[in-house]
Phi, psi and omega in degrees: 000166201224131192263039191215012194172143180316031225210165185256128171229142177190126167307131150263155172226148196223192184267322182187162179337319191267335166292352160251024152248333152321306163299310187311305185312291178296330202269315184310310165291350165252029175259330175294315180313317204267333186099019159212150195224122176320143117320076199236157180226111182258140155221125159074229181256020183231133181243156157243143178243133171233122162240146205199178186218063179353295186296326176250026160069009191176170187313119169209229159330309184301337179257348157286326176276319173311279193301343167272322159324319199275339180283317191286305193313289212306324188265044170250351176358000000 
């Protein structure tokens, strides 16, 4: 949880650049599918993810299921 806001946060660390854009790819294409898309930031072999549900002002399914997709994507390194 993120303690300035309603919202879900978490660092991924990868081995290197194309295996976090590989996640980034995959969590993209199942993002579109649900209609929601993550906050994120790459750098290198680090994506940080913030999920939030804009419209409903906090956290609610949707950031539970992205985030658990983002977990299942991450062990695919």
């Amino acid at each position: 949880m993120v303690e300035t806001r309603s919202a879900l946060q978490k660092s991924f660390k990868f081995s290197n650049f194309n295996a976090a854009f590989g996640f980034m790819t995959r969590v993209a294409l199942m993002a579109e599918k649900m209609d929601h898309h993550p906050e994120w930031f790459n750098v290198y072999n680090r994506v940080d993810v913030v999920l939030s549900t804009h419209d409903a002002g906090g956290v609610t399914e949707l950031d539970f299921k992205l985030a658990e997709f983002m977990d299942a994507a991450e062990k695919q390194k």
